[in-house]
RONU-637154 format. One line per 5 residues: number of its first residue (from 1); their letters; for each residue x, y, z of C-alpha. Coordinates in Angstrom, 1 decimal. Layout:
REM residues N
NUM = a = X Y Z  ... .
END
This chain:
REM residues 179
1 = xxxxx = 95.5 20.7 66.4  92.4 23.0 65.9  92.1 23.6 69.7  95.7 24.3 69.9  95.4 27.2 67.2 .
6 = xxxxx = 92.7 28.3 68.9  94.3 28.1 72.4  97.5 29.9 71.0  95.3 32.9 69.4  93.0 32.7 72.6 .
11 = xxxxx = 96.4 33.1 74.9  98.2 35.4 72.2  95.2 38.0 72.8  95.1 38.3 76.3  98.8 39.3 76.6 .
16 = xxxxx = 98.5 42.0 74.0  95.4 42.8 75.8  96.6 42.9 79.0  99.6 45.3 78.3  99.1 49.0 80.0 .
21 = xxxxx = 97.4 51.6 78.0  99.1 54.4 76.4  98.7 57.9 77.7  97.4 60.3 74.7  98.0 63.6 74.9 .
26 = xxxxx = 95.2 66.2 75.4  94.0 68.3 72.4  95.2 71.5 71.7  92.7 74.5 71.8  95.2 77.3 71.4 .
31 = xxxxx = 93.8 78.9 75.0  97.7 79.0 75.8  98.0 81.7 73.1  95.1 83.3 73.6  96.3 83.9 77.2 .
36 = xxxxx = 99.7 85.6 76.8  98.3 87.4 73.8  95.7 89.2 76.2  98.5 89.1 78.9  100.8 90.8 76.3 .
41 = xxxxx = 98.1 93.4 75.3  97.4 94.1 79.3  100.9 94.8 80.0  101.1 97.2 76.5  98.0 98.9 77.8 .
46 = xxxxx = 99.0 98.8 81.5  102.1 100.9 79.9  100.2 103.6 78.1  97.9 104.4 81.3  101.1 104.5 83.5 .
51 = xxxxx = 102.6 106.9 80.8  99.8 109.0 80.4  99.5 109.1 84.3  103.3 110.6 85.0  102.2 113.3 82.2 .
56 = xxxxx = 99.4 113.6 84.6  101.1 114.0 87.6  104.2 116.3 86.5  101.2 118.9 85.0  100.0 118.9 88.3 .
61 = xxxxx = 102.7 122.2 89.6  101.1 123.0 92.4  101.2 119.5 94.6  104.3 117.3 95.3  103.6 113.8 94.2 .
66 = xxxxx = 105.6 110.5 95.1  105.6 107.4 93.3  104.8 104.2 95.6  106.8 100.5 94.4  103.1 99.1 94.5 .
71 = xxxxx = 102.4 100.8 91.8  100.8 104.5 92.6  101.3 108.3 93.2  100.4 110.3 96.2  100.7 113.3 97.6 .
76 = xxxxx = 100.1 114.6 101.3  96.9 117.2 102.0  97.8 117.6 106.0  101.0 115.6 106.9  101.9 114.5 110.7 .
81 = xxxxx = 105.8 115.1 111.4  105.5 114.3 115.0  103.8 110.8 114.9  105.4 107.7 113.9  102.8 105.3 114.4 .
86 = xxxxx = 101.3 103.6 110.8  98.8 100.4 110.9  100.1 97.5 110.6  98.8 94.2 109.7  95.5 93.4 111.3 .
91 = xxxxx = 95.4 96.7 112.7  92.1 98.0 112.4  91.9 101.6 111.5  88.6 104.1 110.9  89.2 105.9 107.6 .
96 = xxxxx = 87.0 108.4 105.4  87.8 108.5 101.5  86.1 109.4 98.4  86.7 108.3 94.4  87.0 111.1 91.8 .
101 = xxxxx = 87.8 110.7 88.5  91.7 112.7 86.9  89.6 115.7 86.6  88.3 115.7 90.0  84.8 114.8 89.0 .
106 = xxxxx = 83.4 113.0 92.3  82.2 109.8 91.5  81.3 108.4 95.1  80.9 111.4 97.9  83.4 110.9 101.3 .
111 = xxxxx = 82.1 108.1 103.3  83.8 106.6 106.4  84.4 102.9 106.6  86.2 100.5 109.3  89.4 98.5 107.4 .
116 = xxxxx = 91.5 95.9 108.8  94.6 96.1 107.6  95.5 93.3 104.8  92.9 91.1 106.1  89.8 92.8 104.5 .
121 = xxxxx = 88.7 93.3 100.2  89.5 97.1 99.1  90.7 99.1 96.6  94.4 97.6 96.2  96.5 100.2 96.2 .
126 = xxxxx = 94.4 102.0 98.9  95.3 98.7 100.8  99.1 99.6 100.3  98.4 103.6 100.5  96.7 103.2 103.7 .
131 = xxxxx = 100.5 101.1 105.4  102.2 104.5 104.4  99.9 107.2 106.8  99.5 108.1 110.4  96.6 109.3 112.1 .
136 = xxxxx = 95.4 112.0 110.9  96.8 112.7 107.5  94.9 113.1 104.7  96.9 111.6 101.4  95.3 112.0 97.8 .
141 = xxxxx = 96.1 108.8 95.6  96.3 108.6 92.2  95.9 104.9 90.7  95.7 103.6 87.5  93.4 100.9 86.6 .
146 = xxxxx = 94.8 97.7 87.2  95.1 98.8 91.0  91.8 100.3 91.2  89.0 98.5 89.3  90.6 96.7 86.7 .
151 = xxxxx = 89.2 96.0 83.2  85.6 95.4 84.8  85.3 99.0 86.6  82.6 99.0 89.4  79.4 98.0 87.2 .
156 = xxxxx = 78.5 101.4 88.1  80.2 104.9 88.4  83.8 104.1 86.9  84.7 102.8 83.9  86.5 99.9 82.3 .
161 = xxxxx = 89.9 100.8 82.8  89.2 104.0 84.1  92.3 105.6 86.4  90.9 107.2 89.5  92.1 109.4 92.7 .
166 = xxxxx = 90.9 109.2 96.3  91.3 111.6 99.1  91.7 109.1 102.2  91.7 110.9 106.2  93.0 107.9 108.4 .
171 = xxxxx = 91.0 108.9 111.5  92.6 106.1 114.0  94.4 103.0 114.0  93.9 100.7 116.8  96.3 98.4 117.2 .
176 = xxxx = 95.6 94.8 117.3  97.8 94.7 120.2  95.5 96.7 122.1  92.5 93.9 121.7 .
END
């Protein structure tokens, strides 16, 4: 009879043993909040700059600015009516820009750099200012932070958060077709 109590028990605890685990659930640090309070405080600050920036802009009498859906203003220093041609993607075009800061303080001098077109790192909305010209013009950009350099700046010459413009000459687009 002993060995039967003990073979019942032994039996009993392998099939509660042997039943699948249960899942638990993962602890809760609170990153979640964290996250979309920073995200909400971006977007609030993201809202001020842009605000600040139009008042910026509309002071500015004597050029004609546009406003870009990516998220920028520009207006034309020598415009090309006759030529239709922009790059496209791939394309690789030879350009010369410099960064100033709103009041035209030059932060880094005109240098001239090879870009191919979505397919190398650059300033972001110089990547989308860039799809708008033709050979030859010369387009001064306005861009707030968040497309420039962000809320770590360079490390060097601009600023966290710091809005900036830049003077970019698209000297010639060759065409990945013509490779």
């Amino acid at each position: 009879m002993k060995h039967k109590i003990i073979l019942f028990v032994l039996i009993a605890s392998v099939v509660v043993s042997c039943k699948e685990p249960q899942a638990r659930r993962p602890k809760q640090h609170g990153t979640t909040n964290f996250y979309k309070e920073v995200l909400k405080e971006n977007k609030k600050l993201n809202a001020l700059e842009k605000k600040r920036l139009e008042e910026w802009v509309a002071k500015d009498t004597v050029k004609e600015y546009k406003t870009s859906p990516n998220g920028f203003w520009y207006t034309y220093i020598t415009k090309d009516t006759l030529n239709s041609n922009s790059p496209q993607f791939e394309d690789l075009v030879i350009l010369s820009y410099n960064i100033a800061d709103l009041n035209g303080d030059i932060l880094y001098e005109t240098k001239e750099r090879s870009y191919k077109v979505d397919k190398e790192d650059f300033i972001p909305a110089l990547q989308d200012g860039i799809k708008l010209m033709k050979k030859e013009e010369t387009i001064t950009f306005v861009i707030p932070s968040y497309r420039a350099f962000g809320v770590t700046g360079d490390g060097n010459k601009i600023a966290v958060n710091q809005p900036i413009q830049s003077t970019v000459t698209l000297i010639d687009i060759k065409s990945k077709k013509e490779e």
